[in-house]
Structures are given as structure tokens and as C-alpha cells.
C-alpha positions in Angstrom: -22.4 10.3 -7.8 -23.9 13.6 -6.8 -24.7 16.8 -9.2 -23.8 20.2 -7.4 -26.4 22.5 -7.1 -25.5 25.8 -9.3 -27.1 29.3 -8.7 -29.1 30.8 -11.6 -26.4 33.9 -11.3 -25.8 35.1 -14.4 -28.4 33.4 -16.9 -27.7 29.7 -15.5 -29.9 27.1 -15.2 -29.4 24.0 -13.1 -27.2 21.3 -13.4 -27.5 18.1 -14.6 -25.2 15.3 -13.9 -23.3 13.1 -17.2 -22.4 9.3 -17.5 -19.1 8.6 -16.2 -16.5 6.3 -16.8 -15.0 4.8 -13.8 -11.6 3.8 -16.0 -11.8 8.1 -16.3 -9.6 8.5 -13.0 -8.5 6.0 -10.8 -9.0 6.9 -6.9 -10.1 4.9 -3.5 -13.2 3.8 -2.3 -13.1 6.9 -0.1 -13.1 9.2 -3.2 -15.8 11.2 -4.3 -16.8 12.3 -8.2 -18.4 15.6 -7.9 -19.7 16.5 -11.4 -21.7 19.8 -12.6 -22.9 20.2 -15.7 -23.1 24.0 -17.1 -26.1 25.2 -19.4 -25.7 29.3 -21.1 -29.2 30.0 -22.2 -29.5 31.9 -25.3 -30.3 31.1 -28.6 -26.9 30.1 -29.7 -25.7 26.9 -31.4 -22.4 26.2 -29.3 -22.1 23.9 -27.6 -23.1 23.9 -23.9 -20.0 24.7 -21.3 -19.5 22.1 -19.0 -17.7 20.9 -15.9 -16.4 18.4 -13.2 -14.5 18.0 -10.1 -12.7 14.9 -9.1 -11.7 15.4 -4.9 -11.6 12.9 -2.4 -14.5 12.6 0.2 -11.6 12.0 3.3 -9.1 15.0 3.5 -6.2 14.3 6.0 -4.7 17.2 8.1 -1.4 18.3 7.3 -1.3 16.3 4.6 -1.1 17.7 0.2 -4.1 16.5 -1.5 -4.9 16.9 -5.0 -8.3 18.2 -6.6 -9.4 17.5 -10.9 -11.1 20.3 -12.7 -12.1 19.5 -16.4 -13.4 22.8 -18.2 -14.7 22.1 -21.7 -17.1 25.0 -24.0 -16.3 27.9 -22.3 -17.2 30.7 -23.7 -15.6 33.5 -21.6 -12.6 33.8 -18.7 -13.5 32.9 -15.7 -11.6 32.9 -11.9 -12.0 29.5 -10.3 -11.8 29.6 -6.6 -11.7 26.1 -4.4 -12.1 27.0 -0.7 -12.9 24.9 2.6 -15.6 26.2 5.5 -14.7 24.0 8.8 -14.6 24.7 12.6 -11.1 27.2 12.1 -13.1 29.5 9.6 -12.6 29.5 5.9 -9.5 29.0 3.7 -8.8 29.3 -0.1 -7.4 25.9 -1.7 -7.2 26.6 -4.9 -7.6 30.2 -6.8 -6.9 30.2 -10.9 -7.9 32.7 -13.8 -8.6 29.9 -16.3 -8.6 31.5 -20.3 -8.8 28.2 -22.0 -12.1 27.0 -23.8 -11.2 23.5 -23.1 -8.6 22.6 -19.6 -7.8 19.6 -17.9 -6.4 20.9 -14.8 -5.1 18.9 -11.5 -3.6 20.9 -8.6 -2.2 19.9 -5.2 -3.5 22.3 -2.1 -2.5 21.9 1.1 -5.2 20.8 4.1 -4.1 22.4 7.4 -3.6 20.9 10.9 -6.7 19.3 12.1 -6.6 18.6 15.8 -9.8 15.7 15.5 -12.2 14.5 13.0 -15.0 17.4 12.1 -17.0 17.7 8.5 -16.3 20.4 6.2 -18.1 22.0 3.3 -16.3 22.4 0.2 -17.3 25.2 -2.4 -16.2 25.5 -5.9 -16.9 29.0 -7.1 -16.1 29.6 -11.0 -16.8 33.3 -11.9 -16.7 35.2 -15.8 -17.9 38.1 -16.9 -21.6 36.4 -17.5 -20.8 33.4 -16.5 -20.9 32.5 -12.5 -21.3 28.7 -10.6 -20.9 27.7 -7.5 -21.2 24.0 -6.2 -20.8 23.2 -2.4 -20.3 19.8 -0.5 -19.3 17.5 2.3 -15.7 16.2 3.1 -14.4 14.2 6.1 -11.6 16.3 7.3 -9.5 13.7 9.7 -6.3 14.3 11.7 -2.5 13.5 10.3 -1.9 9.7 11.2 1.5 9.7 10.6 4.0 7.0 12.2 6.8 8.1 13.5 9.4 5.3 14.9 12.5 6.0 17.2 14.9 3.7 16.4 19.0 2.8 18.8 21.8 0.5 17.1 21.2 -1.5 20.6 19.2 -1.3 24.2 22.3 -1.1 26.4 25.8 1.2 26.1 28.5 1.4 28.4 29.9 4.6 29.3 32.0 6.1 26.8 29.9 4.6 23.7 28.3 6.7 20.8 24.7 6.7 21.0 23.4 5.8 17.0 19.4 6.6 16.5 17.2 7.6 14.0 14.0 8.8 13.7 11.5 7.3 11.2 8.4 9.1 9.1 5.8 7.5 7.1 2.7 8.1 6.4 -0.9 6.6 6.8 0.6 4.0 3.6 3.8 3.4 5.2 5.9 5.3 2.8 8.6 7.7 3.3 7.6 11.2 4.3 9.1 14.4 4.5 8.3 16.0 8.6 10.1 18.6 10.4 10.2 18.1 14.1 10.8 21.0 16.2 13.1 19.7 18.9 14.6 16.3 19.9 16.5 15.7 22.5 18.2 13.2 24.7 17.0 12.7 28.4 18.7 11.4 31.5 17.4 9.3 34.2 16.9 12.5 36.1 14.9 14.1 33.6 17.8 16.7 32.7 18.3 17.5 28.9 21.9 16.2 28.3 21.6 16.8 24.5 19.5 18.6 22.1 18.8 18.9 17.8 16.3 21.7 16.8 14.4 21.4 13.2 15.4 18.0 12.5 13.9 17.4 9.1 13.5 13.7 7.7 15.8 13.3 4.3 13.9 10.2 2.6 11.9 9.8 6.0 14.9 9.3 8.0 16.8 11.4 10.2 20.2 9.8 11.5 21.6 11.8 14.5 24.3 10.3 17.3 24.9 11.2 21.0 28.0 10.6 22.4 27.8 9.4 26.5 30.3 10.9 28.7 33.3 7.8 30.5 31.6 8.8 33.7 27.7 9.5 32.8 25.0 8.7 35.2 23.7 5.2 34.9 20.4 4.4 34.7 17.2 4.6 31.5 17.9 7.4 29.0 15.3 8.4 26.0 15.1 9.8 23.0 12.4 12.3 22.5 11.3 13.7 19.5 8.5 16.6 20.1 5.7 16.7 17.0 3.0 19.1 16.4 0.3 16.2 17.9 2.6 15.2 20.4 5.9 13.3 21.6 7.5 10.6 20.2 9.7 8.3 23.0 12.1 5.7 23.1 14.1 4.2 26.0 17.6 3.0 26.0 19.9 2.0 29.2 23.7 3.3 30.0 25.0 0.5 32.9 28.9 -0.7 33.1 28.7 -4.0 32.0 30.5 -6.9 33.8 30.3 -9.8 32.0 28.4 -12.6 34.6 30.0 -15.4 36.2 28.9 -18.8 35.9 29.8 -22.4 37.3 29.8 -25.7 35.1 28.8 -29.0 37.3 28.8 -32.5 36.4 27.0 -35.1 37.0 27.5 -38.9 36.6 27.5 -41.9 38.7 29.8 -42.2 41.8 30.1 -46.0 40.9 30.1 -47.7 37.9 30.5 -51.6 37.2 31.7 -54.1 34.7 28.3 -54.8 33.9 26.8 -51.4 33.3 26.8 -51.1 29.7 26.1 -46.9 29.5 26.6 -44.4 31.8 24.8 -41.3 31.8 26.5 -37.7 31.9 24.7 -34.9 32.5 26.4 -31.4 32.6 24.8 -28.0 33.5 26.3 -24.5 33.3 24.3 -21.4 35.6 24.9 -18.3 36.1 25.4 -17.3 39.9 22.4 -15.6 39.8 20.5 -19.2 39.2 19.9 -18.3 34.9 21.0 -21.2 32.2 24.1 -20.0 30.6 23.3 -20.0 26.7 26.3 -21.3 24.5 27.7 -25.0 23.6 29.7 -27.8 25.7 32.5 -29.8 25.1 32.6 -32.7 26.9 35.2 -35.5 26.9 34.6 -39.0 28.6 38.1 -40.7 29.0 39.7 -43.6 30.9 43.5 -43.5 31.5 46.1 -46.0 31.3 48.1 -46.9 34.2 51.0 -45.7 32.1 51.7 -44.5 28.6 53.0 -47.2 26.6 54.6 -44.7 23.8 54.8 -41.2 24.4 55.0 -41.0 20.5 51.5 -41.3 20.1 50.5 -38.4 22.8 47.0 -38.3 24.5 46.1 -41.7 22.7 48.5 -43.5 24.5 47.7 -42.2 28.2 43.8 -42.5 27.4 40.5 -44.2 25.3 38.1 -41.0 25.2 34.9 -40.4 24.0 34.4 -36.8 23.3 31.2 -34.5 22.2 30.5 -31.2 21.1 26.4 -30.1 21.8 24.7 -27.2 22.0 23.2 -26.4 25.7 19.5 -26.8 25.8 16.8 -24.1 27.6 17.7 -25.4 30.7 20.8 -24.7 30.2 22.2 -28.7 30.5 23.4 -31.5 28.0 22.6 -35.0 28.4 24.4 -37.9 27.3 24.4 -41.3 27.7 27.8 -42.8 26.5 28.5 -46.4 25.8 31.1 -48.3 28.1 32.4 -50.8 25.4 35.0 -48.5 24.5 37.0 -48.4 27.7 36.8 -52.4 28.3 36.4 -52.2 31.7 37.2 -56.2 32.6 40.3 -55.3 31.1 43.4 -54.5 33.1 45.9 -51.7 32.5 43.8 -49.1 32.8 42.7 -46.6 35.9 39.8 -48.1 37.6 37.9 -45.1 37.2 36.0 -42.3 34.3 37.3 -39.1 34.1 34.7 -36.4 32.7 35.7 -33.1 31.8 33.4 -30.3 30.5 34.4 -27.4 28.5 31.8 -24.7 28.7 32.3 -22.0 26.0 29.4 -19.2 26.4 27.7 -17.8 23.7 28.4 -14.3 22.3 31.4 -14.0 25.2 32.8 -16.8 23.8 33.9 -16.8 27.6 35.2 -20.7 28.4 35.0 -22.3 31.9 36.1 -25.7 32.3 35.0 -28.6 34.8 36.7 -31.9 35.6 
């Protein structure tokens, strides 16, 4: 903890620094006590006036910071004056005619734009009618660090489609904050400003705006830029008529099987005709038909014996499975002497189905 040096204006002595408390006021390891102790000479009984300043050490530009005066014993009015020397001159913080004998005061002031990091010197002048201090010293001044996130409902829109963004401000604790931007705007692939919001303030941190594309815009990467007092702010999104892909469904198996194979492995595989695995799930039915249907009362189960599966397609895009021949009793006659596979291909988010026999 440091004492402030105080002139000897006005019948004062130096200062001398008190005990404090640390449960007193509650602050970061960045913040700084600053304490000064006042001394009236004279031959008078009161009690000695005192004061102390509570400020943090690390100011941030832009930003509303709050400074701690506590007053106790004076004996006269005095103007108390907070101001901040750095490389842009000298500004007032604080100015306040204080009355009181006895004051616990906290005030917010408001540190400026600082373009990079630079040290400033802060002096707190207190001035009565007999009664003059003044106390000087360092602070970090640092530039605004706020985050600001640009934010689309989804990367791609076809033509015609409403645009949904919003622009997100928090501050160097990630919590809400309160900016006015200047100018956003939407950009086209060209570089052409195709539409356009001018001070756009964040409600709650958030501002929520929506740009609506033309049927017939230009395809291609649009962004949303949001213009800042330290800079731009940019995020891309894409305008493209989407055709849904085509893919193809093969099956695999082998071209013989015999009575004494006892599984046979099926293997089907659904790409897109660009060569990519199709995401989604397969149905797949195994079946061996009678020669001819004994009952047509009892539908598919008397024209076939079937084995069917449901899976989900793997990375690659395939699913696997080895299915047991037991079930279609192949040294038994009255049925087709062959398998029939059929696959069922049913792609994810689509819900597009192909099928493959």
C-alpha cells in the first residue's frame, strides 16, 4: 500500500499511511488502495481530518470505472477534483464540493478511448479555504477488449430466404454490455453494399436485425459487417440454389451360394455421385421366394421367408451383415433357387429414399 505525498499548502504536514482492513472493500488483485492521511497543525483538540482513496491500478478505455473517497474530521468545505494526465492531455474524472465533516463517497467516471496500453498519472486535488492536498499516482490505462460476436440462424440460404443475425457485446468478463456501433451492413460477393443499419445499439448486449435476399440475388459468400470504433467486426455466410445431391445404393453379396454355406455376407454402400458416403440409415431385407404362394391370405409371408434389418450407415458410408442361411432351408424344395436382397436407402435430414434390388 502506498501513502500519497501531500504539499505543505496551507499549514499541512505530510502524510502518513493507516492500518487497513482488507475485508474494508473488496476489489481484484489489479486494484490499488491509495490512502492519505491529513494532519491541521494548530493547537486544537479535534480530531485530525483524514482521507483515502480506493481506485484500481488497471483502467480500461472506454469503459465506466468507479473511484472510493472516505472524508472523516473535516473541518471546513473543500472542492475535490480527480483528474487523469496521459498521452491525450489532461481530463477531469471527478469534480465535487464536499460540505460534510464525515463522507463515504463512491462515483463512477468515465475513462476515454485508449488506442494502446500507455501509463497515466492520477491526481487527487482536495481544496478548502485553509485546507489544500493533493496526492498523485500511477495507473495502467489499457485499451477496450470487448468481444463482439456476429452470429446467422445457418451458413447457407437459398434465394428468397430471410437472412436472421445478431450481433453480440460482452465485455472483458463475458457479460452483457451496452455498445453502439456506427454502421453495419450486409456485403455481396462483389463487395457492393446491398443493405445497411446505422447506430445499432446492443439491448441486453444483443442486437437482432434480418436481411431479406432477393429470388434472383447473386450467388456466391456474403458478410455481415459490423464497423467499431477499434475496428470491423466480420462474418461470412453463402447464398447458392441448392439441389439436393444424387446418390446410388449398390449391393454386394455372393454370385453363388451353396447348401453348405451356412452365412452369407451382405454388404451395402450408398455414395453420392460425387464419390462422398451418404449419411442416413438402411433397410435391408434378405428374402427367398416360394415357387408359388400357397395362400394369398397370408400376403408376403406366403410368397417369401425374409430376413430384414434396419442399421444406421457407418463413416464409410456402408452396412455389413452377415445373415444366417438356416432360415431359408436351402436343401429344401419349393422355393426359388436363389436370394433376393433389396436395400432401402433413406438419407438423413432429406429423408430422400432410393431403393436397390
Amino acid at each position: 500500500h502506498d501513502a500519497l505525498p501531500i504539499s505543505t499548502q496551507g499549514g499541512l504536514l505530510g502524510a502518513a499511511s493507516l492500518p487497513l482492513d482488507s475485508t474494508m472493500w473488496k476489489t481484484s488483485l489489479s486494484g490499488l488502495w491509495l490512502l492519505l492521511s491529513l494532519v491541521h497543525v494548530g493547537a486544537s483538540s479535534s480530531p485530525e481530518p483524514q482521507y483515502m482513496l480506493l481506485i484500481p491500478t488497471i483502467l480500461h478505455g472506454h469503459h465506466t470505472e468507479k473511484a472510493c473517497v472516505h472524508l472523516t474530521h473535516l473541518n471546513e468545505s473543500i472542492t475535490l477534483t480527480l483528474s487523469m494526465e496521459y498521452m491525450q492531455g489532461t481530463i477531469i474524472l471527478i469534480q465535487k464540493h464536499v460540505t460534510e465533516k464525515d463522507l463515504d463517497l463512491c462515483l463512477d467516471f468515465k475513462i476515454p478511448e485508449i488506442s494502446s496500453s500507455t501509463v497515466g498519472t492520477l491526481t487527487l486535488h482536495g481544496k478548502g479555504v485553509t485546507l489544500e492536498f493533493r496526492g498523485r499516482n500511477l495507473v495502467l490505462l489499457k485499451p477496450s477488449q470487448n468481444l463482439v460476436f456476429v452470429q446467422t440462424d445457418k451458413p447457407v440460404y437459398n434465394p428468397g430466404q430471410e437472412v436472421l443475425f445478431r450481433v453480440v457485446a460482452l465485455d472483458d468478463d463475458f457479460r452483457p454490455l451496452q455498445e453502439k456501433f456506427p454502421v453495419i451492413y450486409i456485403q455481396d460477393p462483389l463487395g457492393n453494399r446491398v443493405g445497411q443499419w446505422r447506430d445499432v445499439e446492443t439491448g441486453g448486449g444483443i442486437a437482432e436485425l434480418s436481411f431479406p435476399l432477393a429470388n434472383e440475388p447473386l450467388q456466391g459468400t456474403y458478410k455481415v459487417v459490423v464497423q467499431r470504433v477499434l475496428g470491423l467486426r466480420e462474418h461470412p455466410f453463402t447464398v447458392m440454389e441448392h439441389v439436393l445431391p444424387k446418390f446410388e445404393v449398390t449391393v454386394n453379396m455372393p454370385k453363388t451360394i451353396t447348401i453348405l454355406d451356412e452365412k452369407v455376407q451382405v454388404t451395402v454402400c450408398a455414395r453420392y455421385t460425387y464419390g462422398k458416403p451418404v449419411p442416413g440409415k438402411m433397410k435391408l431385407s434378405v428374402c427367398r421366394n416360394y415357387e408359388s404362394s400357397y395362400n394369398l391370405c397370408y400376403g408376403k409371408e406366403s410368397e417369401a421367408v425374409c430376413e430384414e434389418f434396419s442399421e444406421v450407415m457407418n463413416q464409410n458410408g456402408c452396412v455389413s451383415k452377415e445373415v444366417a442361411t438356416k432360415i431359408f432351408q436351402l436343401k429344401r424344395a419349393g422355393y426359388q433357387n436363389k436370394i433376393l436382397v433389396t436395400a432401402k436407402m433413406v438419407e438423413q435430414g432429406t429423408e430422400v429414399e432410393i431403393g436397390r434390388a
